[in-house]
TIMARSE-972560 format. One record per residue: x, y, z of N, C-alpha, C in turn; residue number from 1. Coordinates in Angstrom, 3 decimals. Layout:
TIMARSE-972560
+----------+----------+----------+----------+----------+----------+----------+----------+----------+-----+
!   n.east !  n.north !     n.up !  ca.east ! ca.north !    ca.up !   c.east !  c.north !     c.up ! num !
+----------+----------+----------+----------+----------+----------+----------+----------+----------+-----+
!        X !        Y !        Z !        X !        Y !        Z !        X !        Y !        Z ! NUM !
...
+----------+----------+----------+----------+----------+----------+----------+----------+----------+-----+
end
This chain:
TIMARSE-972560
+----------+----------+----------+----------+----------+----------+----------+----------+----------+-----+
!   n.east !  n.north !     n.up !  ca.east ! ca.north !    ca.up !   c.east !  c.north !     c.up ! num !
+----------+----------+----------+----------+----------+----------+----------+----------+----------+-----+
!   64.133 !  -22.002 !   68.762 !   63.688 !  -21.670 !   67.423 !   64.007 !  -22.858 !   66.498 !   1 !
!   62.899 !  -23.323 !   66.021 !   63.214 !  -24.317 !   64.857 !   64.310 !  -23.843 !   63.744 !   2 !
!   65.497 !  -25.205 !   62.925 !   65.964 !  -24.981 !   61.972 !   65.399 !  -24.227 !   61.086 !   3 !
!   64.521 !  -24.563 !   60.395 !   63.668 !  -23.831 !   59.211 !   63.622 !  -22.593 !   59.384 !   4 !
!   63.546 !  -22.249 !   60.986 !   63.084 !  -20.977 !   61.356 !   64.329 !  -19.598 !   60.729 !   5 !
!   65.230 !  -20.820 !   61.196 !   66.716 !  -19.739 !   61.460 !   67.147 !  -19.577 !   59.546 !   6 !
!   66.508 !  -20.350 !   58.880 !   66.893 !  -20.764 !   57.410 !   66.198 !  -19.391 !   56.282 !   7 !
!   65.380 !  -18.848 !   57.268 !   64.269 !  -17.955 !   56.410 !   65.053 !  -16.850 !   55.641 !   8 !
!   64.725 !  -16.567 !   54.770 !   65.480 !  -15.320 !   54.162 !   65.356 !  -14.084 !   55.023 !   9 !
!   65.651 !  -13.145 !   54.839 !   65.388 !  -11.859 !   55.480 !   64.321 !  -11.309 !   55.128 !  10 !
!   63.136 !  -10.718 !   55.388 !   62.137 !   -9.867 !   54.627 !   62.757 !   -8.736 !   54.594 !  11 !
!   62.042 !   -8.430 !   53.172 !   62.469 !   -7.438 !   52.304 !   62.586 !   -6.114 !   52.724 !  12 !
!   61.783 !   -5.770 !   53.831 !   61.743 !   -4.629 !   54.092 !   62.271 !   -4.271 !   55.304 !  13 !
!   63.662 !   -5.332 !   55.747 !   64.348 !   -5.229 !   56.836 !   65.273 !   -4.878 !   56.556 !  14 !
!   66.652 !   -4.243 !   57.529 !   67.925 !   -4.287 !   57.236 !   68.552 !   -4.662 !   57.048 !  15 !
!   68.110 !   -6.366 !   57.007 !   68.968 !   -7.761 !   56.977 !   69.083 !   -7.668 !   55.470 !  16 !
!   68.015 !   -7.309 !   54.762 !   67.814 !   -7.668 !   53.638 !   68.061 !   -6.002 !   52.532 !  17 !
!   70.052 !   -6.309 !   52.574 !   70.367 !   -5.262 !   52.044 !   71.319 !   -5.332 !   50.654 !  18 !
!   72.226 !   -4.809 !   50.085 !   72.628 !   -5.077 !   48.641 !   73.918 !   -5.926 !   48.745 !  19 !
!   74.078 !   -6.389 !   49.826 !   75.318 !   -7.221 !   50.157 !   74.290 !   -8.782 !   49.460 !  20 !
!   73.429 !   -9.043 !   50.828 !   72.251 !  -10.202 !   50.628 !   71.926 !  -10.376 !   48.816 !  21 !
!   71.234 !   -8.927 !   48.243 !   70.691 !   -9.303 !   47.168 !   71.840 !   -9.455 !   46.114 !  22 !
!   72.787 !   -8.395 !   46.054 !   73.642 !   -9.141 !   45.086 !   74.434 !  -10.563 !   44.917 !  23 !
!   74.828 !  -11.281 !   46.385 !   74.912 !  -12.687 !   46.525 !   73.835 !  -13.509 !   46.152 !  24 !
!   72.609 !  -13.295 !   46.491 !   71.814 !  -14.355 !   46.106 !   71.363 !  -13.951 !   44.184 !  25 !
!   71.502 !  -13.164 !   43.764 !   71.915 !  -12.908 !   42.370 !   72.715 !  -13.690 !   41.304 !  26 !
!   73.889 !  -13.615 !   42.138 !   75.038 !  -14.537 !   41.728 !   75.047 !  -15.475 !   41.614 !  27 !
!   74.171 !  -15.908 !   42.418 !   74.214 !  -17.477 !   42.698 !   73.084 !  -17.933 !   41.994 !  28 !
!   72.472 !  -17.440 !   40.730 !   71.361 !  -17.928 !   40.354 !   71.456 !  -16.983 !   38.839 !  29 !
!   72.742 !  -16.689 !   38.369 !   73.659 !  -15.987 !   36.800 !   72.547 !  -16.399 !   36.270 !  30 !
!   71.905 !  -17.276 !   35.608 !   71.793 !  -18.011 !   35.089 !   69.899 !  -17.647 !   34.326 !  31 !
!   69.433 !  -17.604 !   35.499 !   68.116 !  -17.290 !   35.505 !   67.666 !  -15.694 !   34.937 !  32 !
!   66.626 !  -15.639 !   34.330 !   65.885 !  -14.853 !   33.768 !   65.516 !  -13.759 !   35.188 !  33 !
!   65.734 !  -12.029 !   35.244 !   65.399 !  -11.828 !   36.451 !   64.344 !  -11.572 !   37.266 !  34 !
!   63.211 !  -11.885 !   36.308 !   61.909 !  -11.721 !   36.687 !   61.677 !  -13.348 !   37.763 !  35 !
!   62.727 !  -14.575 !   37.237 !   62.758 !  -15.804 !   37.509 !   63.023 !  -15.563 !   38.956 !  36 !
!   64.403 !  -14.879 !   39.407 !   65.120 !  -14.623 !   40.305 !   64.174 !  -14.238 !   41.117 !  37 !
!   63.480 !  -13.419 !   41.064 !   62.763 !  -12.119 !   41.826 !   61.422 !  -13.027 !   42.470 !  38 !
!   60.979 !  -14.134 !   41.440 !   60.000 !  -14.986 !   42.485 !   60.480 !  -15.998 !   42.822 !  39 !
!   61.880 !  -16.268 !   43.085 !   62.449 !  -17.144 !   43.892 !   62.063 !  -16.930 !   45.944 !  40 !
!   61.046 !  -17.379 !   46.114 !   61.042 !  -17.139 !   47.628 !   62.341 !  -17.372 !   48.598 !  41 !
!   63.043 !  -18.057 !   48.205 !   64.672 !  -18.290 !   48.855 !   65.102 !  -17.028 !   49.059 !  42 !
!   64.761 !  -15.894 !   48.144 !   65.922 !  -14.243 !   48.468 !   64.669 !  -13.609 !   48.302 !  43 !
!   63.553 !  -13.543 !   47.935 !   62.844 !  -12.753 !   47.507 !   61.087 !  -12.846 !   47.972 !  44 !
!   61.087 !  -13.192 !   49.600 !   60.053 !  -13.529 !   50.750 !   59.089 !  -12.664 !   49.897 !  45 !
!   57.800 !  -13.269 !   49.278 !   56.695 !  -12.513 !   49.669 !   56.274 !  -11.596 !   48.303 !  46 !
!   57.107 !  -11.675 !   47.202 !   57.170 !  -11.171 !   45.969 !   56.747 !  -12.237 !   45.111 !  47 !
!   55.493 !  -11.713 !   44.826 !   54.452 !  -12.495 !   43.499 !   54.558 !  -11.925 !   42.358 !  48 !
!   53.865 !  -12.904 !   41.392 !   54.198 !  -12.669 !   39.997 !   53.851 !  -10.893 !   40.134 !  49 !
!   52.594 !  -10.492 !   39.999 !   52.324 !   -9.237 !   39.964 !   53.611 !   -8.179 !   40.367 !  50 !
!   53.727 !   -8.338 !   41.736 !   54.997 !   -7.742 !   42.322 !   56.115 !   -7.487 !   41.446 !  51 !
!   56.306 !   -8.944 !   40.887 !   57.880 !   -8.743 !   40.400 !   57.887 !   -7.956 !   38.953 !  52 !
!   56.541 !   -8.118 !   38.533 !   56.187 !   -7.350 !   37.210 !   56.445 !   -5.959 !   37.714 !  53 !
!   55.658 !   -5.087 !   38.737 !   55.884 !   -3.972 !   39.238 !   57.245 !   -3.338 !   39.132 !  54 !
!   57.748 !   -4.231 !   40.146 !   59.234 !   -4.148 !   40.207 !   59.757 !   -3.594 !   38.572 !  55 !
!   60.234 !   -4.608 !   38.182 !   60.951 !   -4.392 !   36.747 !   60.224 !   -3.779 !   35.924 !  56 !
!   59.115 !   -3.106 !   35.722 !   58.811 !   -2.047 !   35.151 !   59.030 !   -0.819 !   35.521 !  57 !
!   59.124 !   -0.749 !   37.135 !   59.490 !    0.626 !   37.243 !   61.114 !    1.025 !   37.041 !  58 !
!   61.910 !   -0.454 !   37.460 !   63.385 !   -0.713 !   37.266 !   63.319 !   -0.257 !   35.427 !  59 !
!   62.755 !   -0.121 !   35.082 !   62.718 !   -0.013 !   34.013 !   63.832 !   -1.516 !   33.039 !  60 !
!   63.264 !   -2.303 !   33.157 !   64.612 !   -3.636 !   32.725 !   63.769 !   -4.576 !   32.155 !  61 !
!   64.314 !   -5.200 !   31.279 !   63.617 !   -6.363 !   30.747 !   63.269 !   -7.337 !   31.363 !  62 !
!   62.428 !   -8.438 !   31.689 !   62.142 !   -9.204 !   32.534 !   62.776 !  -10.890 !   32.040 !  63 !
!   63.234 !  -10.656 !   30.702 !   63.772 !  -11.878 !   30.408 !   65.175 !  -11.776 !   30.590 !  64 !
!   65.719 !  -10.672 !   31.022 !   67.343 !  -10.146 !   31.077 !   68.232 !  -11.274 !   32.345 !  65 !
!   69.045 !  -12.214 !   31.806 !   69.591 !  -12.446 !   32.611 !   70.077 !  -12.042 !   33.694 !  66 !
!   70.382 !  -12.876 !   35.335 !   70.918 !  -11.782 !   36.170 !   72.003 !  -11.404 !   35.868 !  67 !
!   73.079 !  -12.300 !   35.256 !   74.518 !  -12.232 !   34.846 !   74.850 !  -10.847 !   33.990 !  68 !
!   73.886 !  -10.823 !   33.187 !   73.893 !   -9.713 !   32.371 !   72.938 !   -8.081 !   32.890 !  69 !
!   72.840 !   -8.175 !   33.854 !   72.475 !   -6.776 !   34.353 !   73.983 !   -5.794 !   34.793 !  70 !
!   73.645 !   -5.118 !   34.633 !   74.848 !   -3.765 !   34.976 !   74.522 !   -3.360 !   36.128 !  71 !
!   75.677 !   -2.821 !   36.880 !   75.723 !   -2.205 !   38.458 !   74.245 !   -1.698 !   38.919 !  72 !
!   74.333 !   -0.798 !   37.151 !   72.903 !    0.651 !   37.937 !   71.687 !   -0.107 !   37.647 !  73 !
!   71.573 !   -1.162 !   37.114 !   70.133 !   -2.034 !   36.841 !   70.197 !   -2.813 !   37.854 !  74 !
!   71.260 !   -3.380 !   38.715 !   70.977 !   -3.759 !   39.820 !   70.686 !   -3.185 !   41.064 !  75 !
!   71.305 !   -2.061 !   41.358 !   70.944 !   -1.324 !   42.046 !   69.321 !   -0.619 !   41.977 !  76 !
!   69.139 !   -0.212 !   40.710 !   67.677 !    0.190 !   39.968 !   66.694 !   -0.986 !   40.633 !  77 !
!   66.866 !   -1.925 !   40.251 !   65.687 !   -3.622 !   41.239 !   66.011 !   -3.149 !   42.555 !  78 !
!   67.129 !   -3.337 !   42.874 !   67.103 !   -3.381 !   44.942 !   66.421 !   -2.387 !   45.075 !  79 !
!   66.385 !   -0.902 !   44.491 !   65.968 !    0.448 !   45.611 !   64.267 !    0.181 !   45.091 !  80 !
!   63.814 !   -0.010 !   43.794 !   62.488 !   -0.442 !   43.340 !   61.642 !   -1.566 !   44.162 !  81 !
!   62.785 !   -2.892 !   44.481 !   61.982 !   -3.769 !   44.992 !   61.937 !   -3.143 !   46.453 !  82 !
!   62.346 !   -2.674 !   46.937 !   62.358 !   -2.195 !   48.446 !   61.105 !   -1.118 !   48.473 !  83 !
!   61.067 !   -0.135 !   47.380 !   59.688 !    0.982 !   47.175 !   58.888 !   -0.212 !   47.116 !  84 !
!   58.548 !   -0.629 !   46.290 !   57.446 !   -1.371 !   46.021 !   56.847 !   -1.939 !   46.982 !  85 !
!   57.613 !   -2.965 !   48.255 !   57.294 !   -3.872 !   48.702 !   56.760 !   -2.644 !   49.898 !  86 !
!   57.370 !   -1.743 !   50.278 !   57.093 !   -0.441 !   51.110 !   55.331 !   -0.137 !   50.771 !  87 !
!   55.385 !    0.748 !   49.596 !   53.747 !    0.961 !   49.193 !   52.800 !   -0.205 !   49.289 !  88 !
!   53.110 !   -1.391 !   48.934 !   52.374 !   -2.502 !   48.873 !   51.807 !   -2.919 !   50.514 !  89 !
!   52.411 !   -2.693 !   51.392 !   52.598 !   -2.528 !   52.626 !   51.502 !   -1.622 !   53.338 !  90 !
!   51.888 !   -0.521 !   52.498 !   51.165 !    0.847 !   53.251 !   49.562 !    0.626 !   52.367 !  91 !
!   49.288 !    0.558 !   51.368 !   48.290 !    0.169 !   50.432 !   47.301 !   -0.865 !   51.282 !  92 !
!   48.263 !   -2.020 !   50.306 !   47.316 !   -3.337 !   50.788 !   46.966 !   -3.465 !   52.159 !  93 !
!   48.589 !   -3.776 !   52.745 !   48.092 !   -4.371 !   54.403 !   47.622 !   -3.345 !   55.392 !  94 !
!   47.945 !   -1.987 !   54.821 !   47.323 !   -1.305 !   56.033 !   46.031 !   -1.107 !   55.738 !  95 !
!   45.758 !   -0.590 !   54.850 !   43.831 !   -0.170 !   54.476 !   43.415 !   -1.467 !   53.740 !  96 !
!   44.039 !   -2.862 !   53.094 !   42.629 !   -3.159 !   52.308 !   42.721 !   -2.605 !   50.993 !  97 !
!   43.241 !   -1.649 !   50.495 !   43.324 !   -0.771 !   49.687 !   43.744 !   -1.623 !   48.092 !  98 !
!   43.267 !   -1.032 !   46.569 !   43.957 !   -1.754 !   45.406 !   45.193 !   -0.425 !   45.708 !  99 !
!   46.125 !   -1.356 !   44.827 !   47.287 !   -0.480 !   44.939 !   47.099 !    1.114 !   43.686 ! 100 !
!   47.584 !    2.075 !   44.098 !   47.143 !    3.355 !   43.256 !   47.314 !    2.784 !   41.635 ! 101 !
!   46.610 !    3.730 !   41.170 !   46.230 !    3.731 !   39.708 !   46.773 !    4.125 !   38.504 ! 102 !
!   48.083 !    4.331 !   38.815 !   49.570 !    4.462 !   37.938 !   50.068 !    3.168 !   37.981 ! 103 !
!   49.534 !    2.221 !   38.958 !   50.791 !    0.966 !   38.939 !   50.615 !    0.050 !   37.731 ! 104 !
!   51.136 !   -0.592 !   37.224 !   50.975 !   -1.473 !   35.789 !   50.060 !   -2.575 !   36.414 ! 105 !
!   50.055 !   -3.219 !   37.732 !   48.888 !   -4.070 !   38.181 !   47.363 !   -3.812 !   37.469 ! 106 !
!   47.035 !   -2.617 !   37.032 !   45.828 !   -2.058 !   36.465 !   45.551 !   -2.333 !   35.207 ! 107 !
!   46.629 !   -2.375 !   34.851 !   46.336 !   -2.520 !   32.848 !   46.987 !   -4.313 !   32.503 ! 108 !
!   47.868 !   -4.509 !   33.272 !   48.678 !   -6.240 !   33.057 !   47.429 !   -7.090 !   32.713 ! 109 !
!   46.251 !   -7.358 !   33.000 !   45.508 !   -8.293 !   33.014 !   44.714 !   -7.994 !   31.765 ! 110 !
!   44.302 !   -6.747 !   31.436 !   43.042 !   -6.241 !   30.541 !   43.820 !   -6.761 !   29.395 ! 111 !
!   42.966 !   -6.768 !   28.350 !   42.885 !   -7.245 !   27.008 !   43.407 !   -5.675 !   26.666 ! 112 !
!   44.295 !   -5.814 !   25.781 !   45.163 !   -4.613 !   25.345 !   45.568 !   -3.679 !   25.930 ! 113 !
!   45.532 !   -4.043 !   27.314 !   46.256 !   -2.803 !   28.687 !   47.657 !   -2.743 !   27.899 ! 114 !
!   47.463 !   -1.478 !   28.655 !   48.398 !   -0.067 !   27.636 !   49.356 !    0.397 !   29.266 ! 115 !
!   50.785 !    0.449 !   28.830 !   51.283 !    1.505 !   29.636 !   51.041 !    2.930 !   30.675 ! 116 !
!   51.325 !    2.528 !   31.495 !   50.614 !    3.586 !   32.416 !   51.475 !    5.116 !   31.998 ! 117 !
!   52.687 !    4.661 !   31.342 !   53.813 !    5.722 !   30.759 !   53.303 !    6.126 !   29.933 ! 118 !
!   53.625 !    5.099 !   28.632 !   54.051 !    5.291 !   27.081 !   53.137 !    5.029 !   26.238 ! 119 !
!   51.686 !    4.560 !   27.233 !   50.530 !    4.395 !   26.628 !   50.660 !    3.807 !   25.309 ! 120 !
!   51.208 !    2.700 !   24.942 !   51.687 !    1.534 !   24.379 !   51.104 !    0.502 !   24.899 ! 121 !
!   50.767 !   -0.701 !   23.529 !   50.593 !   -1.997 !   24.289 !   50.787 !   -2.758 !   24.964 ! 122 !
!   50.838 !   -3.687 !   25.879 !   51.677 !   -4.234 !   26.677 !   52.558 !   -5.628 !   25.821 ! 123 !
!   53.126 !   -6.082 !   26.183 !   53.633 !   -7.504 !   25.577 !   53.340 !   -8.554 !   27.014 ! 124 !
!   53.283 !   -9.862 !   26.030 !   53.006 !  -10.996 !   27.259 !   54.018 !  -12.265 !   27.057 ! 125 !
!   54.361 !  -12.552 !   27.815 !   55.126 !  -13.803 !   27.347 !   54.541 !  -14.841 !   28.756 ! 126 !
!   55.793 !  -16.058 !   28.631 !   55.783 !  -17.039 !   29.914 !   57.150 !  -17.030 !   30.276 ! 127 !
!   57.383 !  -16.468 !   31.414 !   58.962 !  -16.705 !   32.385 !   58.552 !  -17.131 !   33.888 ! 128 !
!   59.406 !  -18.179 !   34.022 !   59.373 !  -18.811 !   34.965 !   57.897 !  -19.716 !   35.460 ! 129 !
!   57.077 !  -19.756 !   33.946 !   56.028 !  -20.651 !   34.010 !   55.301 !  -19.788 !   34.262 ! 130 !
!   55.184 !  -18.257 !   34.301 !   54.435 !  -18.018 !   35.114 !   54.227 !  -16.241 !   33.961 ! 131 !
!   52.902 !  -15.747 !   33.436 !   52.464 !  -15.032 !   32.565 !   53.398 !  -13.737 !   33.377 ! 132 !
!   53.841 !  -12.758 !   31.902 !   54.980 !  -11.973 !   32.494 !   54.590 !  -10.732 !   31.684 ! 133 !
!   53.849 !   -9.286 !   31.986 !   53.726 !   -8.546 !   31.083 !   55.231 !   -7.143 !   31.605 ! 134 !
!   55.153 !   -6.427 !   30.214 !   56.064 !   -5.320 !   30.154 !   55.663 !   -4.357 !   28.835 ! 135 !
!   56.583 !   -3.682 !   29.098 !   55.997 !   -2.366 !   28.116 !   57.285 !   -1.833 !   27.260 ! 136 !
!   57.456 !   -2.646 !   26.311 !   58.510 !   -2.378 !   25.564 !   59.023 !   -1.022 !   25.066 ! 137 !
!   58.347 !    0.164 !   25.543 !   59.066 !    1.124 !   25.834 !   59.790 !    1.813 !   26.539 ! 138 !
!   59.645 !    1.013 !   27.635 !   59.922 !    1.121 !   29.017 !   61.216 !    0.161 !   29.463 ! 139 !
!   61.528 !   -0.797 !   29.001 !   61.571 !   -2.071 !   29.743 !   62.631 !   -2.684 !   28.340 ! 140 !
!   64.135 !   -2.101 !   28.806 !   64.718 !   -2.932 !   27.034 !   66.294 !   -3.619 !   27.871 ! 141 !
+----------+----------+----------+----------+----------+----------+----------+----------+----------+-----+
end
């Protein structure tokens, strides 16, 4: 097996890749915004912008929230979310082909005044990590 090979993170939807893994590679990156963290491919195989938006909306958490500054249950809230997510996305996309169901914020993030799939509120947009970042400030503080 090639170096590189043995270097790979764990995918997400393995056992390797459990809250020991994510809270270390957390730590090690205080610093960053956690929407930043979350498309770091180093801990976070396979999670795109869209994704990580998913994620932290249903985590219900701000996406500009430092990792340093998240609390136990907001971290825990991302691990069990990013693990659902990457699960349905799975069963959705790769097995049928399928758009992902029609509650997910993927549906409204792009449209011109997409509204909360919740709180039926506007969305907000910013730039984190270079990369267009929507949330639903009722949701998401």
């Amino acid at each position: 097996m090639p170096d590189w090979w043995k270097d790979r993170p764990p995918e997400i939807h393995s056992h390797e890749f459990n809250r020991e893994f994510f809270d270390r590679f957390l730590d090690r990156h205080r610093k960053a915004p956690i929407k930043a963290a979350l498309l770091m491919q180093t801990g976070f195989p396979g999670i795109g912008n869209w994704m990580a938006d998913e994620i932290l909306w249903r985590a219900k958490v701000l996406p500009s929230k430092r990792t340093r500054k998240l609390t136990t249950r907001e971290r825990a809230k991302i691990f069990r979310t990013t693990k659902w997510v990457v699960r349905r996305s799975l069963e959705t996309l790769g097995k049928h082909f399928a758009d992902p169901p029609m509650n997910w914020l993927i549906h409204q993030k792009w449209k011109r005044g997409g509204i909360c799939p919740i709180h039926r509120i506007r969305l907000r947009h910013a730039t984190i990590a270079g990369r267009t970042t929507a949330w639903c400030p009722g949701c998401q503080k």
